[in-house]
C-alpha positions in Angstrom: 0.0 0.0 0.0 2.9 2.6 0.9 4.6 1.8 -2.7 1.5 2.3 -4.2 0.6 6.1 -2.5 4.6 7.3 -3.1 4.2 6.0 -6.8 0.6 7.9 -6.7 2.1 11.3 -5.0 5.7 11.1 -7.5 2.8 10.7 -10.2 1.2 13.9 -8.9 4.2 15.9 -8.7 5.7 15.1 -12.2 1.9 16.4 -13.6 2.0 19.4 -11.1 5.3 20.3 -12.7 4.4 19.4 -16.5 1.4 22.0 -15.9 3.7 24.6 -14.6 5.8 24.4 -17.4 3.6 24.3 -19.8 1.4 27.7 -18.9 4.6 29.5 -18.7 5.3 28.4 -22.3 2.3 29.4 -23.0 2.7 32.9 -21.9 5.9 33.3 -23.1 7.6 33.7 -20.3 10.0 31.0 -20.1 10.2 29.5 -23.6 12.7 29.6 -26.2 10.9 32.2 -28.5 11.2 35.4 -28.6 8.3 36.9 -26.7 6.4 39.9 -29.2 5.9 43.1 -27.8 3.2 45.7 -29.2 4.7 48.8 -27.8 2.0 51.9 -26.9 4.8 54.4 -28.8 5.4 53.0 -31.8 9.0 54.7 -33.0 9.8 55.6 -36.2 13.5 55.6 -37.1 15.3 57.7 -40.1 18.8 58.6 -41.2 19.4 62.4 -42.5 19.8 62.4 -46.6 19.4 65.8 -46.1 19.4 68.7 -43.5 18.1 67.0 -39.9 16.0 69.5 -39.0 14.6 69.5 -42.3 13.7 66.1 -42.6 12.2 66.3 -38.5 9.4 68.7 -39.7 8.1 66.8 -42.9 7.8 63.7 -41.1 5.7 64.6 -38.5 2.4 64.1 -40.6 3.6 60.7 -42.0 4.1 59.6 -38.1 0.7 61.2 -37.0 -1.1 59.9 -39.7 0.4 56.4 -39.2 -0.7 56.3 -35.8 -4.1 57.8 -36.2 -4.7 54.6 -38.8 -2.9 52.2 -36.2 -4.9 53.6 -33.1 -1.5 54.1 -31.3 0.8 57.0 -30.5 3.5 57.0 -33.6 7.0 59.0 -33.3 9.2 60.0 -35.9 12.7 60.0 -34.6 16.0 61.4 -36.9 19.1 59.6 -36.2 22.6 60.5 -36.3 23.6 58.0 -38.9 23.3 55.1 -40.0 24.6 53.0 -37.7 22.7 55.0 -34.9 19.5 53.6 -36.5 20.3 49.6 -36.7 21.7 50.3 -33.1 18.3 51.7 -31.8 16.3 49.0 -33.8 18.7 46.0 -31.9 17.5 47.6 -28.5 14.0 48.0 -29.2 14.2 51.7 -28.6 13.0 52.2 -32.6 10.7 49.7 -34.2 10.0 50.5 -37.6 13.6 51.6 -39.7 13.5 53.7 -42.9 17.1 52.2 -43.5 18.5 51.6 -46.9 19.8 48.5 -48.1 23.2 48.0 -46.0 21.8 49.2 -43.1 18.8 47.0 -43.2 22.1 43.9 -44.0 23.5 45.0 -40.7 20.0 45.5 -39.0 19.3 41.8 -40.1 22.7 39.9 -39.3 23.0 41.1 -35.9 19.4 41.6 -34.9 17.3 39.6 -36.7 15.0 43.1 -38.3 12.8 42.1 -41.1 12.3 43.9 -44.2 8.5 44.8 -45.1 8.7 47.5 -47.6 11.6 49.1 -50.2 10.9 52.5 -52.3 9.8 52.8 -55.8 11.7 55.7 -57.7 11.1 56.2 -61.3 9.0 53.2 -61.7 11.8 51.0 -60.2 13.0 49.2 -57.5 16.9 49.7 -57.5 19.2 52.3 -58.3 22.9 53.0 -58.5 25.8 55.0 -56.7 27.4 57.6 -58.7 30.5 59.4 -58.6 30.3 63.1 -58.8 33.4 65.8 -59.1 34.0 69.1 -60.4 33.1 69.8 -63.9 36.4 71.9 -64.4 38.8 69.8 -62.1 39.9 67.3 -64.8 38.8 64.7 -63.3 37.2 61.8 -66.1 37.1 58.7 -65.1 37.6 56.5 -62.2 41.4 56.5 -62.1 41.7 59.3 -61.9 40.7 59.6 -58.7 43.7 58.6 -57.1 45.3 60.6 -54.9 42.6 62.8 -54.8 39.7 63.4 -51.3 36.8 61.3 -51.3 33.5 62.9 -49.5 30.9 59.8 -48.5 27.9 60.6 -46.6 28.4 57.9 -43.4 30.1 54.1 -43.7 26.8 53.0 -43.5 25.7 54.0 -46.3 25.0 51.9 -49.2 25.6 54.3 -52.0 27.2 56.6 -50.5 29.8 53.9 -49.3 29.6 50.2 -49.3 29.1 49.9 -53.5 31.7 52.4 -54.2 34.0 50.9 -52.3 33.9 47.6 -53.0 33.9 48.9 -56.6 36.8 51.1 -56.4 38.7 47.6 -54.2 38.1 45.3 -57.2 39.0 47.4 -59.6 42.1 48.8 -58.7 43.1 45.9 -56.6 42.9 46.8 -52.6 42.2 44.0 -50.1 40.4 46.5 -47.8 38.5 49.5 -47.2 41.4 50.9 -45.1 44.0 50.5 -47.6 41.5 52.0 -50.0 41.4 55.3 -47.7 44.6 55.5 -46.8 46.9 54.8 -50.0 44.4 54.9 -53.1 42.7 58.4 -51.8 45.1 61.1 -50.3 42.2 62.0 -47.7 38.5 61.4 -47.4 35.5 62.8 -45.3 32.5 61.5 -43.9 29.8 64.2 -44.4 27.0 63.1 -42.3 24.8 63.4 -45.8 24.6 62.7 -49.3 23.6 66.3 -50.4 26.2 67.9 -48.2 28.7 65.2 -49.7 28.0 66.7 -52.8 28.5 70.3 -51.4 32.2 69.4 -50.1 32.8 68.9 -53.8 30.9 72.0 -54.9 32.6 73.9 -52.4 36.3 72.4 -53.1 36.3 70.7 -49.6 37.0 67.0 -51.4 37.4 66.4 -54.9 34.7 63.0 -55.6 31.8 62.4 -53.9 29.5 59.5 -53.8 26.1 59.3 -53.8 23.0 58.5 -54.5 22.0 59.5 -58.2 21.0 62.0 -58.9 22.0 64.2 -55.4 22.3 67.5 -57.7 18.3 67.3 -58.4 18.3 67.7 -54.4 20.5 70.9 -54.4 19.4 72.8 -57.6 17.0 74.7 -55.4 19.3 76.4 -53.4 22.3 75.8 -56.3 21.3 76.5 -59.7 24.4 76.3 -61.0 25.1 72.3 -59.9 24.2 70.8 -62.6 26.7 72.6 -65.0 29.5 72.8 -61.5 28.9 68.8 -60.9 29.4 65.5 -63.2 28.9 62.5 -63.1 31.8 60.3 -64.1 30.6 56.8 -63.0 28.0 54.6 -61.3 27.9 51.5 -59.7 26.1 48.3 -60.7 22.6 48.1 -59.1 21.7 48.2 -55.8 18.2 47.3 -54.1 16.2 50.6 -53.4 15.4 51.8 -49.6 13.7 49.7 -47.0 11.2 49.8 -44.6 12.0 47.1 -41.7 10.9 46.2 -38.8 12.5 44.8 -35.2 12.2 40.9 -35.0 9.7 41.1 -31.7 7.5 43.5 -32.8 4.1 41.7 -32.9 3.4 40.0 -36.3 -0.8 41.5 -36.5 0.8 44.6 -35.6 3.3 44.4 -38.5 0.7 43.0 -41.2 -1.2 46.3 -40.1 1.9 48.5 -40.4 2.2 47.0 -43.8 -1.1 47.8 -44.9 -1.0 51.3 -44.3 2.3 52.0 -45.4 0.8 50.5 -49.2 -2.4 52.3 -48.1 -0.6 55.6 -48.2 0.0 54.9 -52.0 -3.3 56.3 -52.7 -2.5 59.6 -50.4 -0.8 62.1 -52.5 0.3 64.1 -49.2 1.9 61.2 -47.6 3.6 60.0 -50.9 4.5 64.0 -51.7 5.8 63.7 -47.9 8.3 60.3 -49.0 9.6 62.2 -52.3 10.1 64.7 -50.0 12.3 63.0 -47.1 13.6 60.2 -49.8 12.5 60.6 -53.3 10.4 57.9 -53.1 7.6 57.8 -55.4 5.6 54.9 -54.3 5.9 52.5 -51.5 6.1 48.3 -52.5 6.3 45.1 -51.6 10.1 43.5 -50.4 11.8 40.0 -49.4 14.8 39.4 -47.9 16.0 37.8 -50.9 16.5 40.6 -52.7 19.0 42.2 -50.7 21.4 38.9 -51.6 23.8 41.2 -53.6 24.2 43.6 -50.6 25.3 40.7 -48.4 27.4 39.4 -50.5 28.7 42.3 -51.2 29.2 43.3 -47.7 30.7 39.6 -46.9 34.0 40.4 -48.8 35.3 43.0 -46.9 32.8 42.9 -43.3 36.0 42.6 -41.3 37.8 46.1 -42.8 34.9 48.6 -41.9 34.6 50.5 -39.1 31.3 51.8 -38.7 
């Protein structure tokens, strides 16, 4: 009779236990998953192309009108670069990025962000890096660049950065981005910007620049002269356009409905007048992982030399 009630209570215990763990599965508390979070500020996260400030102020309606279609509070936050961003997407502290392709690589390896959304400019869904110097400064082509200052916007930038230099690496034959810097260029500058990367070559502060193409469409406003000042004297193969991405624990209702009324917008002029604005971006579409292959592998062959 005593074997029979210890094997009864051991019986007991083992189910007690087997309960226990399975509700706290269940509630995500102590499983291996990642548990989602649906924040009440949802945060909004994008890196300067242009002036800061500039770019502070036009968002504000995209993020209120996000939020007033979501039900929640939505914030639009300007980062410092690049970088700054995928950082602030890794802690949680910014859960949907307006990154572009390399940032969204980096975003993705190290903290698992998904990509939702890319841009749509000119009816497409890539674009290329060019190279952009002073009409007069003799500059023609691509070796001639050596020796010369290079102006990039940040080193996480795709155009403005990565695809340059891995083109500049393969074709005249540096093993890094370092050794590119150092002994192909005489000097080079990080200008927080690809417009004011542009204007450290307009203003004789470098002697290239790289950006996005076209940058001078940006500055004509204010520069009337750029286009005749500025050429073009290269561009890069093609890279995938902008993303939109999102942190890995950010509920997955919450993202379908993020989704919908980003494409939603495409039938709001002022939100899409509000994205050419900020980015260029003429229309907002759909995005896999998959297509950002070529910017990891790109990224691959040289992860080890950048500094960002």
């Amino acid at each position: 009779m005593k074997k029979l009630f210890s094997l009864l209570l051991v019986l007991g215990i083992v189910l007690v236990l087997a309960a226990c763990g399975s509700s706290e599965d269940a509630d995500g508390s102590s499983g291996e998953g990642e548990e989602s979070i649906t924040p009440e500020t949802i945060v909004m996260g994008f890196v300067p192309s242009q002036d800061s400030d500039t770019i502070a102020d036009t968002i504000k309606p995209l993020a209120d009108q996000l939020g007033e279609e979501l039900g929640k509070e939505v914030e639009g936050k300007v980062m410092t670069s690049y970088n700054a961003l995928v950082e602030a997407m890794g802690a949680n502290q910014v859960h949907i990025g307006f990154i572009p392709a390399f940032g969204y690589v980096l975003a993705n390896e190290q903290y698992g962000a998904e990509v939702i959304l890319k841009s749509e400019r000119y009816g497409s869904g890539t674009y290329k890096a060019q190279y952009v110097v002073k009409a007069d400064s003799g500059i023609e082509e691509l070796a001639d660049l050596e020796g010369k200052i290079w102006a990039y916007p940040d080193k996480g930038s795709t155009s403005g950065y990565l695809f340059p230099a891995n083109q500049l690496m393969m074709e005249f034959d540096y093993e890094s981005a370092p050794q590119l810097e150092t002994e192909f260029f005489s000097g080079t500058t990080a200008a927080g910007g690809h417009d004011t990367a542009a204007l450290a070559v307009y203003e004789g502060d470098a002697d290239v620049a790289t950006t996005f193409d076209d940058v001078r469409t940006e500055l004509e406003g204010e520069y009337p002269d750029v286009m005749e000042k500025l050429n073009v004297i290269g561009y890069t193969q093609d890279i995938p356009n902008d993303t939109i991405s999102v942190t890995k624990e950010l509920d997955d209702e919450l993202v379908q409905e993020i989704k919908d009324v980003f494409l939603s917008f495409n039938e709001n002029e002022e939100m899409i007048k509000i994205m050419n604005e900020v980015y260029n971006w003429d229309a907002i579409i759909e995005a896999s992982d998959e297509e950002y292959k070529v910017v990891k592998d790109t990224y691959k062959k040289f992860k080890d030399n950048i500094e960002l």
